[in-house]
C-alpha positions in Angstrom: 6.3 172.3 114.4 7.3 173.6 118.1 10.9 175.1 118.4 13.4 173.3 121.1 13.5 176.0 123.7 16.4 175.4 126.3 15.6 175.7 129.7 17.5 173.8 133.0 16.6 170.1 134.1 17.6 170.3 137.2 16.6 171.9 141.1 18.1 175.3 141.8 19.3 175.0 145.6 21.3 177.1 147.4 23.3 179.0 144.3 23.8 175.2 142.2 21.6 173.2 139.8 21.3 169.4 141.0 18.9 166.7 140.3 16.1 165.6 143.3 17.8 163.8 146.1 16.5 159.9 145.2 17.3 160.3 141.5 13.7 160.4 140.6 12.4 162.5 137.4 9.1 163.3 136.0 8.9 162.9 131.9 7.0 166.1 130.2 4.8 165.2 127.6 4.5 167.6 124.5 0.5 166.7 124.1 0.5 167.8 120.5 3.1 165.2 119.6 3.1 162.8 122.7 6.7 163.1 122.7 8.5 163.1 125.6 10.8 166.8 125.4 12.1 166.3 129.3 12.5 164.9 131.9 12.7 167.2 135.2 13.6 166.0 138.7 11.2 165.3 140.6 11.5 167.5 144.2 11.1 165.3 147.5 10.4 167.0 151.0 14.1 166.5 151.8 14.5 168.7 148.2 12.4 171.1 149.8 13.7 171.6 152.7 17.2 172.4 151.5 15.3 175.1 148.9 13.5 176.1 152.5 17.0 176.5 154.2 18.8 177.8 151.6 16.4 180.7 150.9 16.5 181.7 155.1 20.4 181.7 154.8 19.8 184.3 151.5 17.1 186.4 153.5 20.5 187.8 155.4 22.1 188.8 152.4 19.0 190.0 150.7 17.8 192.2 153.7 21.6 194.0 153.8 20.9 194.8 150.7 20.0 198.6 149.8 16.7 199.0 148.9 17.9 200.8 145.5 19.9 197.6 144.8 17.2 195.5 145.6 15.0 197.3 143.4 17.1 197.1 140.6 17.4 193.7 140.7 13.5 192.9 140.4 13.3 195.6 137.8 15.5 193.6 135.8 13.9 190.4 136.6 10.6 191.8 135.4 12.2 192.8 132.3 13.7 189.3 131.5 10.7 187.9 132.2 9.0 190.3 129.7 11.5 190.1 127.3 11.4 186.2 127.2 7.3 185.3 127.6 7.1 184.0 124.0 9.4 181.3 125.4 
């Protein structure tokens, strides 16, 4: 028997979680079972296009940022990513 892992339902825009624009979610299946474990918005082009502008208002941010910093910050990304692959 699979472990409930938790993990976010929702769109990460701009700094905030929030569900797709129209409402509109895609169930996952867990094919072993059938079961339904989530439902997970499903993106539209508008969606995307707020992801798009959100990440060129970042970029400004990001590219202040000292390259030390910056490298620090993906260094710990990797190792979150690492440290949580079972999952």
């Amino acid at each position: 028997m699979s472990e409930y892992i938790p993990f976010s339902q929702g769109l990460y825009i701009g700094g905030k979680w929030r569900p797709s624009s129209d409402g509109r979610v895609i169930e996952v299946v867990d094919p072993s079972t059938e079961a339904v474990i989530a439902a997970v918005p499903d993106a539209t082009l508008a969606d995307a296009a707020a992801a798009v502008e959100a990440a060129a208002q970042a970029a400004a941010g990001w590219r202040e940022t000292p390259p030390r910093k910056r490298s620090e910050i993906l260094r710990r990304c990797f190792e979150l990513m690492t440290e949580r692959a079972e999952t």
